[in-house]
N, C-alpha and C positions, 0 to 999 in steps of 0.2 A: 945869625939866629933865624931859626925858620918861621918865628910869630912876627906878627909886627902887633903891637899893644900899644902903640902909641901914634901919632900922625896923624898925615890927609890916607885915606883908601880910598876905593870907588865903593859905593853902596852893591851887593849880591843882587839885591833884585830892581832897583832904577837905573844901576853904573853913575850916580851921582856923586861928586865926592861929599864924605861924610869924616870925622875922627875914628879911630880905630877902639875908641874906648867909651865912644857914645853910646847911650844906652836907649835911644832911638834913630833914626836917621829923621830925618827934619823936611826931606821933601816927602818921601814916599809912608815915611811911620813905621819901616821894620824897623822890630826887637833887634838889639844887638848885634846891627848891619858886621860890626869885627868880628864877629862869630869865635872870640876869646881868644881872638890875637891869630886865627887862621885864615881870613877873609882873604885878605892880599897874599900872602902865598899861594892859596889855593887856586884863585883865581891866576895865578901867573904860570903856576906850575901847567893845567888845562888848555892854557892859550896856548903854551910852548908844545906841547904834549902832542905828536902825531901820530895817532892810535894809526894812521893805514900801514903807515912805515913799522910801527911796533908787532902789527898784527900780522905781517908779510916776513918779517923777520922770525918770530917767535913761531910760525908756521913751517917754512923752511927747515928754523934747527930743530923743531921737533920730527920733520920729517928725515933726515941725516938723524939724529940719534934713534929711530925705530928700524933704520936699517942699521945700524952698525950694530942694535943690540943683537942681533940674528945677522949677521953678513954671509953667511954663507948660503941660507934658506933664500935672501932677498934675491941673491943676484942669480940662481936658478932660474935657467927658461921658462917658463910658464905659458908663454903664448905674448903677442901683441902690448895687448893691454895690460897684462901684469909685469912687465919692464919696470925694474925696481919697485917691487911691488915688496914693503914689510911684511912678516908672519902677524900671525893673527897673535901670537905670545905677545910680540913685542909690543903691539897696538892695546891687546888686554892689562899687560903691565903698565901703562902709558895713560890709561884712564879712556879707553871705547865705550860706550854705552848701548844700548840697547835693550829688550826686554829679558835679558840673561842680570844683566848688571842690575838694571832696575827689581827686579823679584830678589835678588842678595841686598837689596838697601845701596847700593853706593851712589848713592845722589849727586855725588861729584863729578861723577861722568858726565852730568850734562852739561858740563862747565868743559872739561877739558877735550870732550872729545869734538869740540868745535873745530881745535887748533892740530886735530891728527886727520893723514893724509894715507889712502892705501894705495900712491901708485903717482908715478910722474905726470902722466896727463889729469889724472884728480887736480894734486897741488897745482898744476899751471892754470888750467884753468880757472878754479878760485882764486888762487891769486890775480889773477890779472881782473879778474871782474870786481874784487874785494878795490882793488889800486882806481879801477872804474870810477864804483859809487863809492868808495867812502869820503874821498874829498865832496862830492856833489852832497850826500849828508851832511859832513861839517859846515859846506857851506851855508845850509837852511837852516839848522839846529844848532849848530855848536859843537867845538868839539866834546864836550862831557856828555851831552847828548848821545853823540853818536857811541863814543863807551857802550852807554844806557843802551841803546836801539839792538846794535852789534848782539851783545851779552844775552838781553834778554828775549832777542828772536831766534838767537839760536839755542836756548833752554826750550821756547814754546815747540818750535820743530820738534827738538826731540822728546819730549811731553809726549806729543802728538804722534812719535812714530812709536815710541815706547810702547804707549796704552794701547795701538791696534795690534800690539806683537813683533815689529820687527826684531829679531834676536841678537843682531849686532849692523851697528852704524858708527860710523865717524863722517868727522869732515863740516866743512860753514858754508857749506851751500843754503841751510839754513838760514843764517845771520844772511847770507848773500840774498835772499828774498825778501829777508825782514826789512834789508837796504831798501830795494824794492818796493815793497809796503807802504814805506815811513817817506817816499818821495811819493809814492799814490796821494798817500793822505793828505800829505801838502799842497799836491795840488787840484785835489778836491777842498780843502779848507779854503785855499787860495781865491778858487774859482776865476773868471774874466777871460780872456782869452790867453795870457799865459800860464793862468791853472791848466787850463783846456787841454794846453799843448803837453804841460810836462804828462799830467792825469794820460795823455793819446799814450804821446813817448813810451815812457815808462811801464804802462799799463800791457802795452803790445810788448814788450822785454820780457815784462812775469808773466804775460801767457804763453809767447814762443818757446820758453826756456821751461816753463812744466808742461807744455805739449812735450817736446822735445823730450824731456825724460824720459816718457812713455817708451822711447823707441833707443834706449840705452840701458846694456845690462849692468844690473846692479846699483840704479838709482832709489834712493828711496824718496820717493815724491810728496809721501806723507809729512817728512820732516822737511821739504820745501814747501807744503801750502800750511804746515802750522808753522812757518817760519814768519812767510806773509803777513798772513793774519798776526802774529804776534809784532810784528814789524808796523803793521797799517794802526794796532791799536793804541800801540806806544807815540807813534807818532800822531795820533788823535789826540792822545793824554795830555803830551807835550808842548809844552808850547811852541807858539812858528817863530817869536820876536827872533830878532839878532843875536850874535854870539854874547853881546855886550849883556844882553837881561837874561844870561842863566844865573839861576840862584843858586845861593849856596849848597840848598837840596840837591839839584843836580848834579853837584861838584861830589855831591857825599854821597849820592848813588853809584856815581861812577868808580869813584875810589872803591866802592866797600864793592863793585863786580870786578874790581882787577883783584881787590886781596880773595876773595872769594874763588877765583881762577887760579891765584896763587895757591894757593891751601888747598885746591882741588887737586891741583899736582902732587902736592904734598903728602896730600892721601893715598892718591893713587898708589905712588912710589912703597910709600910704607905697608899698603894691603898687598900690595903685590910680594913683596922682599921679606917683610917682618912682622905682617899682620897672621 
């Protein structure tokens, strides 16, 4: 069964154990540490969970399924950089965003078109920088954390490329600055001398890599410094403790940004085909 309503759990927000059915926890005083019988799964489910591996995966076969939808358009020369480069259909049917999508209402885009890719060097690159910091995030936050960070840095980017006008964007170079951000802010919260260093580190990354845009065509930089910013604030919000003191809330923000991702697909697919 996937509840547990009965036994020892570890408490959501101390990790102390507590009864699954206690109607307060005894060291720390949260309500309803078993959160109705989902505590202990939840929590097991999160620890096991490796959003880098999920999100490198799910990136990849989105990127093979928007060339296969157009195989013929993709694999046309184009020059260098466009080397299996998807149509713009395929990426539009697949949920892209930008300020085309945003003035038609599809809100969804800013969910799905984290995980779309226009081109072989796009995806490699991301991906290897996602496989970078996403363990170095879990490491400081947590895995559901990082869920949380991911998701909602790369909405703020494109928020943020949206409202200046960019007309079409994909891609989690976003989310990949909010990584960025959410290590800043730790180690500015941190402080001492190994705040210091991660704060130097890190800091010199997200500025290299948004100078750097400047000087590659087709980046949208806007949706990398509201990535940041969305990534530095979250992990302000958040707490720094250990994996062991995410609470249950975090467990339930991060689930409700995968089905939210899910069902953004979802939309996409059906506005595209059947809407």
């Amino acid at each position: 069964m996937f509840r547990k309503t009965s036994g020892a759990i570890l408490c959501p927000s101390c990790g102390r154990l507590t009864n699954a059915d206690a109607p307060m926890c005894l060291v720390c005083g949260r309500k309803n540490p078993g959160m109705w019988g989902f505590a202990g799964p939840l929590r097991a489910l999160f620890r096991r969970l490796n959003f880098t591996n999920a999100v490198t995966a799910a990136c990849v076969a989105l990127y093979v399924v928007s060339l296969v939808f157009d195989p013929l358009a993709a694999l046309r020369p184009r020059g260098f950089l466009d080397v299996f480069s998807p149509t713009g259909r395929a990426l539009d049917a697949l949920g892209m965003t930008g300020s085309v999508a945003w003035a038609e209402g599809r809100w969804w885009t800013l969910l799905t078109a984290i995980y779309l890719h226009g081109g072989l060097l796009h995806i490699l690159f991301n991906v290897l920088w996602i496989r970078q910091l996403g363990p170095a995030v879990e490491e400081i936050y947590g895995p559901a954390r990082l869920v949380v960070i991911f998701t909602v840095s790369g909405v703020a980017g494109f928020v943020a490329s949206n409202s200046l006008g960019v007309p079409f964007t994909i891609g989690a170079s976003g989310s990949i600055f909010g990584l960025l951000g959410a290590i800043v802010a730790f180690g500015r919260k941190r402080g001492g001398a190994f705040g210091r260093m991660v704060l130097q580190q890190y800091g010199q990354w997200a500025l290299v890599l948004f100078v750097f845009g400047f000087f590659m065509p087709g980046v949208n930089n806007w949706a990398h410094g509201g990535g940041f910013a969305g990534g530095f604030g979250a992990g302000l919000v958040l707490s720094l403790a250990e994996r062991r003191a995410e609470t249950a809330f975090d467990w339930l923000l991060a689930g409700a940004a995968i089905v939210l991702t899910v069902a953004g697909f979802a939309l996409a697919l059906w506005s595209a085909f059947a809407g």
